[in-house]
LOGUPA-80983 format. One record per residue (C-alpha): chain; x, y, z; residue number from 1. Coordinates in steps of 0.02 Angstrom, whole numbers, padded with zeros to 5 digits. Layout:
# LOGUPA-80983
NODE / A / X / Y / Z / NUM;
...
//
This chain:
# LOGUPA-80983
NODE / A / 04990 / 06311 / 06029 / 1;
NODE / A / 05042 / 06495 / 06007 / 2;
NODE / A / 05223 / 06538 / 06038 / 3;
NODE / A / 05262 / 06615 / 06190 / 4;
NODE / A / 05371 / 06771 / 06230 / 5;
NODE / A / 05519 / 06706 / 06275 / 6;
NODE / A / 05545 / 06828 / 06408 / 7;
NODE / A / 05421 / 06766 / 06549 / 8;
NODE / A / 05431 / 06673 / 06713 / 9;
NODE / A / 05438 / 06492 / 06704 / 10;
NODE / A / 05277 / 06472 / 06777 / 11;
NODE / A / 05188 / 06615 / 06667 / 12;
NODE / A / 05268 / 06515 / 06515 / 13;
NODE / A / 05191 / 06371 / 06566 / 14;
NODE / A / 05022 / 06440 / 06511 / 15;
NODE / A / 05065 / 06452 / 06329 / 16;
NODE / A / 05108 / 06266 / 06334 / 17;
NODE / A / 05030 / 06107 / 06261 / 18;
NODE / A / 04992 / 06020 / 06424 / 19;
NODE / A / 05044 / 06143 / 06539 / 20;
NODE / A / 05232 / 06135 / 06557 / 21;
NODE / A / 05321 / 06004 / 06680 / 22;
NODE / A / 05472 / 06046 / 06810 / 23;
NODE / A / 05592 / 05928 / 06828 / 24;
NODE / A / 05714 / 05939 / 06985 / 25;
NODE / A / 05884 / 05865 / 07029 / 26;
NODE / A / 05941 / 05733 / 06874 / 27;
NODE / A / 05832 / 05644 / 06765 / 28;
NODE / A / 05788 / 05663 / 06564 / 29;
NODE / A / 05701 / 05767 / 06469 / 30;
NODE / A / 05631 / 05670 / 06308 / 31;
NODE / A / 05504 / 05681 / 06158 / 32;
NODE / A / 05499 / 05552 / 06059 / 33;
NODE / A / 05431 / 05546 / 05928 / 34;
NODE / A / 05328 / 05707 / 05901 / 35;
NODE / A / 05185 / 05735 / 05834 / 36;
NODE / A / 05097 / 05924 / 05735 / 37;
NODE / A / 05089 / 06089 / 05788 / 38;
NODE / A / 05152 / 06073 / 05986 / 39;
NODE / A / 05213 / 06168 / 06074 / 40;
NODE / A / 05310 / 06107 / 06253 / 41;
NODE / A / 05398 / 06158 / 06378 / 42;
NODE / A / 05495 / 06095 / 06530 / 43;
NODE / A / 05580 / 06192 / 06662 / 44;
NODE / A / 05733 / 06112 / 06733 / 45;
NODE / A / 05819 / 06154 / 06906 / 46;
NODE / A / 05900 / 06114 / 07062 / 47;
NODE / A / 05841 / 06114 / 07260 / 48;
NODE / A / 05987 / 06226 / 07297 / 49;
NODE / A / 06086 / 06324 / 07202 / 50;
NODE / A / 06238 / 06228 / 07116 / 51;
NODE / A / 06280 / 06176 / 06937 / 52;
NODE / A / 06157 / 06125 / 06806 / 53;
NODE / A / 06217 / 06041 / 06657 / 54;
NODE / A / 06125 / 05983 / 06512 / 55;
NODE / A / 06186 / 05857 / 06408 / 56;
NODE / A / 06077 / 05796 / 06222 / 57;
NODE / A / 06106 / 05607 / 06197 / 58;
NODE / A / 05978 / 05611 / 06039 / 59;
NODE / A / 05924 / 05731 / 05922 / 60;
NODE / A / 05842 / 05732 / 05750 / 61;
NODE / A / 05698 / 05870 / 05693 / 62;
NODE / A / 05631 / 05939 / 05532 / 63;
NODE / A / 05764 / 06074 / 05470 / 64;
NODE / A / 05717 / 06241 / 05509 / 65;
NODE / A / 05551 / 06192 / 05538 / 66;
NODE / A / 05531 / 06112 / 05704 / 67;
NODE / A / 05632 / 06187 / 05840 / 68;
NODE / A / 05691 / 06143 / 06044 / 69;
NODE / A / 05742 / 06318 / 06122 / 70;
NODE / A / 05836 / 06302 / 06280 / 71;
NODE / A / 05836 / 06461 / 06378 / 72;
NODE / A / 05954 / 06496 / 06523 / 73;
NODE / A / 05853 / 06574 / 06657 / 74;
NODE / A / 05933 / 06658 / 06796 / 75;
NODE / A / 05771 / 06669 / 06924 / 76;
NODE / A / 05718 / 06853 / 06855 / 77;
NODE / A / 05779 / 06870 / 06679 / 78;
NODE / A / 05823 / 06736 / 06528 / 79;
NODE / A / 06019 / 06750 / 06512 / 80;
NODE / A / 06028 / 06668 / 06337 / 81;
NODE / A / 05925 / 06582 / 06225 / 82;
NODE / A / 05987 / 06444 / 06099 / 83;
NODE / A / 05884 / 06358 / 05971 / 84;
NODE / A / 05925 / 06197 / 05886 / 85;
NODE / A / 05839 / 06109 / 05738 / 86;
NODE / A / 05892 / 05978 / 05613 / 87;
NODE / A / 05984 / 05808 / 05656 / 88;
NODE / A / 06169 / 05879 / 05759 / 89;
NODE / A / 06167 / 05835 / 05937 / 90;
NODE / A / 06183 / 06000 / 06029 / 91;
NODE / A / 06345 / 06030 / 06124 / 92;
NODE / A / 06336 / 06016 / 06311 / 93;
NODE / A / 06250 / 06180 / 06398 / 94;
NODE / A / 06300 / 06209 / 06580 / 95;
NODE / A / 06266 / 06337 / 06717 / 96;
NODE / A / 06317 / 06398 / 06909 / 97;
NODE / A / 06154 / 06448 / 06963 / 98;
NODE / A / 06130 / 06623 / 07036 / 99;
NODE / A / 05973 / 06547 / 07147 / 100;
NODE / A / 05852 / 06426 / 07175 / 101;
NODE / A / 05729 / 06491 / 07060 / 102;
NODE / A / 05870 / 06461 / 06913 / 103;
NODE / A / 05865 / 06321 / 06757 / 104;
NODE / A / 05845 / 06293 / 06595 / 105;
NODE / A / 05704 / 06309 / 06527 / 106;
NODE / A / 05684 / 06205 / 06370 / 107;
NODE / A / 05530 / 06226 / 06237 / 108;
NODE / A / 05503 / 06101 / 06105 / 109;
NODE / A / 05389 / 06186 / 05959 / 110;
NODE / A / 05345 / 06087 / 05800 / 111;
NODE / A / 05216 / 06142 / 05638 / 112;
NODE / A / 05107 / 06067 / 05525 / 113;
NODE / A / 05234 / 05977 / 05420 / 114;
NODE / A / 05321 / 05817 / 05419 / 115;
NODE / A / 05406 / 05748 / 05592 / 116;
NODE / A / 05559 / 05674 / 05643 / 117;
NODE / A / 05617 / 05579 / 05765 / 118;
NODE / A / 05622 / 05710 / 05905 / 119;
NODE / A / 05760 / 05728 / 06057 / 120;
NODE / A / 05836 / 05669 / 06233 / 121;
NODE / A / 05949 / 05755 / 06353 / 122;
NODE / A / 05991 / 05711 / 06503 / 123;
NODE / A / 06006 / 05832 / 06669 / 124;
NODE / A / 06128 / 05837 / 06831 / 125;
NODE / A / 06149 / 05952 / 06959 / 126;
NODE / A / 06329 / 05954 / 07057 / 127;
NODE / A / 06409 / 06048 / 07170 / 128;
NODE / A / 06531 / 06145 / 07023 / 129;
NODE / A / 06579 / 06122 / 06854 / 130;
NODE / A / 06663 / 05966 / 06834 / 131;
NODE / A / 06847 / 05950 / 06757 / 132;
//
């Protein structure tokens, strides 16, 4: 699919996605394995109430500058940050105190026509604060 500007709602985002896009609420994983040409994903994680979101990668391995998982911190109105990862390190830990309950990470996985790798996992948790 075509990229998306990376500065929309969630839910507008959603329509540039292979698939739609899929929101994913309280703990669970986000995973795509293995991956195939040219898509172009997206999931929106988040919490019922505001709290602390934390993202942690347990696997991660994609062509080298080539194929790409964004994770944008979204804050209910405006994307905070935006961090892209490619290649075969597991991404450090990402964590955030949610301003409201429209908050999350929003995380796009975007891949072209060349060869594919293995692709990535994370897992997701809300909590009441940061743990220490």
């Amino acid at each position: 699919g075509d990229s998306a500007p990376l500065d929309l709602k969630p839910s507008e985002f959603f329509g540039y996605c292979d698939e739609g896009g899929v929101t994913a609420t309280g703990s669970g994983k986000v995973s795509h394995v293995p991956y195939k040409y040219d898509q172009y994903l997206c999931w929106f994680v988040t919490c019922d109430s505001p709290t602390y979101l934390e993202l942690d990668f347990n696997a991660f391995l994609t062509e080298y500058n080539q194929d790409f998982v964004h994770v944008i911190e979204y804050d209910g109105s405006v994307h905070s940050n935006t961090v892209t990862y490619s290649g075969n390190t597991i991404p450090p830990p990402s964590s955030m105190n949610m301003a409201n309950n429209q908050s999350g990470y929003l995380i796009i996985f975007q891949s072209n026509g060349n060869s594919n790798q293995v692709g990535f996992s994370l897992s997701f948790q809300c909590g009441d604060s940061a743990p220490l």
